[in-house]
N, C-alpha and C positions, 0 to 999 in steps of 0.2 A: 125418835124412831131407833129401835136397836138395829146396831148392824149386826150384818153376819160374818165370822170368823174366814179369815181368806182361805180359800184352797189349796192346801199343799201340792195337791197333784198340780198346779200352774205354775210349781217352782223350780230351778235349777240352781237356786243360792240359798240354803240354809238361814243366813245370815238375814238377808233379806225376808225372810219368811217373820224372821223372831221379831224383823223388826216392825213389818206390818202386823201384824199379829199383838203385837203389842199395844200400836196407834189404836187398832178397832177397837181391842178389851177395854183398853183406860178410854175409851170413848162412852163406851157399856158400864165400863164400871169405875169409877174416880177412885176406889181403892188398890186397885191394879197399879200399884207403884214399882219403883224398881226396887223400894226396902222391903216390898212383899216379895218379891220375885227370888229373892235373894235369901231372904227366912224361907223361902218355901226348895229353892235349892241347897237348901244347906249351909249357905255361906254367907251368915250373919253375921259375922265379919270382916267381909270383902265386900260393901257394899257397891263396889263397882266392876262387879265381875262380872254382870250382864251388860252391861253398856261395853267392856273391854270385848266379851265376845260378840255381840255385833258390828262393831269396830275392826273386828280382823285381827286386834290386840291379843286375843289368846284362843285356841282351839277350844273344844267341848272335848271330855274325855266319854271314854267305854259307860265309866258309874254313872256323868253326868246326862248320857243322852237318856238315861233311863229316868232320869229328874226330871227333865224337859219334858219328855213324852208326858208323864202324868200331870203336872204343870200345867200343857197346852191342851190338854185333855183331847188325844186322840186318841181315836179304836186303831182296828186291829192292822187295816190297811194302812192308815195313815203313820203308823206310827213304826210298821216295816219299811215306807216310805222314807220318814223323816230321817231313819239310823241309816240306810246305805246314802242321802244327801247328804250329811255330814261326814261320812266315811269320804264319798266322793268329792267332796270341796277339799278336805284336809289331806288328800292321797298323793303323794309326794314322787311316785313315778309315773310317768304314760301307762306301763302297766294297768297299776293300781286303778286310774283316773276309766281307763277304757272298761276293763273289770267294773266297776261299779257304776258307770255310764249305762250298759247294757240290762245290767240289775234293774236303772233306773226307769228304762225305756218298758222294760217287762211290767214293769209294779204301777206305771201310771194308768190310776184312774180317771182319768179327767175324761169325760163326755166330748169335750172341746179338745181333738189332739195337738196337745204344744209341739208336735213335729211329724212330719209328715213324712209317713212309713216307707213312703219310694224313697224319698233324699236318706232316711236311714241304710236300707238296703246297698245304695250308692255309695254312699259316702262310707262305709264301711270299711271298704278296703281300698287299696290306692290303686290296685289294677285296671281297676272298672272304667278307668278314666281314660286309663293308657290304651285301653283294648278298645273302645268306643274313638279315641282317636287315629288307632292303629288303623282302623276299617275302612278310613276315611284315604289311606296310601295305598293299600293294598286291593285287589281284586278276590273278597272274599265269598266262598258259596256254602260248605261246608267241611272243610280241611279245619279242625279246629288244630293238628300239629303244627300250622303255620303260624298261629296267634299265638302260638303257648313258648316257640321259638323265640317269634321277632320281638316278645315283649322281652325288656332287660331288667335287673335279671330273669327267667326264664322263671314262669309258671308251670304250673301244672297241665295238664289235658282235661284234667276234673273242671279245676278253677274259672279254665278257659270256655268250658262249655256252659258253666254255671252264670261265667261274666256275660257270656252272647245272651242268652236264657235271657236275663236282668235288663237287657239294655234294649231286649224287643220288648219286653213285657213293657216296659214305663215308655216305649214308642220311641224311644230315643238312637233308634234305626230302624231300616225299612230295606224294604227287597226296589229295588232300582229296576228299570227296563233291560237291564241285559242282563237280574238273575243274582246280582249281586246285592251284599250288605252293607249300606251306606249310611253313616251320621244323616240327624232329621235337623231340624233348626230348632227342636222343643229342648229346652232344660229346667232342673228342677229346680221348686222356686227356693228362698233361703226365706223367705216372710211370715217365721214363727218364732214363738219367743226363746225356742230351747234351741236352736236352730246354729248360732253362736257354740254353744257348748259342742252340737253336733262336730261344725266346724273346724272348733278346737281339735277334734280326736282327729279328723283328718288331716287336717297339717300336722299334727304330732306324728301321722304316721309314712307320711311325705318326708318328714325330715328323717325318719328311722330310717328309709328306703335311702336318702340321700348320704346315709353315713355307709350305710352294706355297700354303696355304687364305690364313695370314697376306697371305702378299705378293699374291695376285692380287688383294684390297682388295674383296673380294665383299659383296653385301650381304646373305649368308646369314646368317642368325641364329647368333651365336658369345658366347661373353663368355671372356674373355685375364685373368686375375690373376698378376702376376711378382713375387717377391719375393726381396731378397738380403738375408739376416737373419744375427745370428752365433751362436751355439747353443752350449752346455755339452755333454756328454756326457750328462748326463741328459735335458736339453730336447731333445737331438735324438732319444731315443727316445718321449720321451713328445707330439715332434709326429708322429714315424713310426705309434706308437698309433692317432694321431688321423687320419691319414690311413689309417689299416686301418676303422677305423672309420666313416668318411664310403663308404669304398668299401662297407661292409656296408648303409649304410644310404641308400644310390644304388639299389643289387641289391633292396632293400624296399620303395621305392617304385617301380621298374619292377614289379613282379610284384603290389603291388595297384594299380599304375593300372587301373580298369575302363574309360575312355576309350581310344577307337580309337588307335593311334598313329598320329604325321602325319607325322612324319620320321625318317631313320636321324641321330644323333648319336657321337661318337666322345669320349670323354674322357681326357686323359693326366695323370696324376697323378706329378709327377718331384722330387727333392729328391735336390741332389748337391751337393760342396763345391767351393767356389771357393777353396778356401786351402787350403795341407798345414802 
């Protein structure tokens, strides 16, 4: 039985694409080798320059997505598709990655949505989060100067009405008995395949918010611990443990604090290597 070529609109990794894509064809067709692939890109003398690039070993350039594209033999959508996912895997700033993120989220065809347009909406920006917790302190009705204030740094009056806007609309607060705007218990779910990538862009932009907090030298209450340490292979799971663990037991103390809360707080918990 022939299979069917995978669907691009189901991807958020290029790489992975080429390389499923590749299993089904040489499945359909036993001459779908990689010394075709490589006559057929141009590079008949690099016979392992398809295996290098799904590997992570070397990017695709500008010429070469246009090789691919007729290669993999996609139309029109697919193949506007394919060039902002490679743009977007290879994008080297948060910028770039968010910029072609959004590209990606506009261009997907897929029947089946790989992400789910509230947590896009959400996750967008890192206010959404802080104003939806902010409501949860405050006695809110409609003063939206008080929300645009008490978040730090200080948003806008647009932002802030756009934020309340978003966080009734996905139910993610509700009017209270006494008239007030108060956090619900629903959140959005994270259980789709792009959802990861989503993610990515919002801690990317948690951490940008965490450096304007750093440099504007404010005297809001914060505390900064940085460490550049060298680790085993075992130590480094068993301090990743240890931060699942602290994260569990942050989530334990918010939920029996019985005292009022007095401010919104943000925590980033990061551990990444400095050496390959």
């Amino acid at each position: 039985m022939k299979l069917e070529k995978p669907n691009i609109f189901a991807y958020i990794d290029y790489r992975k694409f080429l390389q499923d894509y590749y299993t089904i064809r040489k499945g359909n067709d036993s001459g779908f080798t990689h010394t075709y692939i490589c006559h057929r890109l141009g590079q008949q003398n690099a016979k392992s320059y398809f295996n290098n690039i799904v590997a992570g070993r070397m990017d695709v350039t500008t010429t070469f997505i246009d090789r691919f594209i007729v290669l993999l033999e996609l139309d029109g959508d697919e193949s506007q598709y394919f060039r902002v996912l490679v743009n977007y895997n290879q994008a080297t700033s948060a910028h770039e990655k968010e910029f072609f993120f959004d590209q990606l989220v506009r261009l997907n065809k897929t029947p089946h949505q790989l992400i789910n347009k509230d947590a896009y909406s959400y996750y967008k920006e890192w206010y959404h989060s802080a104003v939806r917790a902010l409501l949860d302190i405050i006695d809110f009705k409609d003063d939206f100067k008080v929300i645009a204030k008490r978040i730090f740094p200080q948003i806008t009056l647009k932002q802030a009405k756009e934020s309340f806007s978003l966080l009734k609309q996905l139910g993610m607060i509700a009017e209270n008995e006494s008239g007030f705007w108060k956090p619900t218990d629903k959140v959005i779910s994270s259980g789709n395949l792009i959802n990861d990538a989503l993610i990515e862009q919002f801690q990317i932009k948690c951490l940008e918010h965490a450096k304007n907090v750093l440099a504007a030298g404010s005297d809001q209450a914060h505390r900064n611990i940085t460490m550049t340490i060298s680790l085993s292979d075992e130590a480094f799971e068993r301090v990743t443990g240890k931060i699942q663990q602290f994260k569990s037991e942050i989530r334990s103390i918010v939920q029996k604090d019985e005292t009022a809360a007095s401010r919104v707080y943000h925590i980033n918990l990061n551990i990444f290597p400095m050496s390959i």
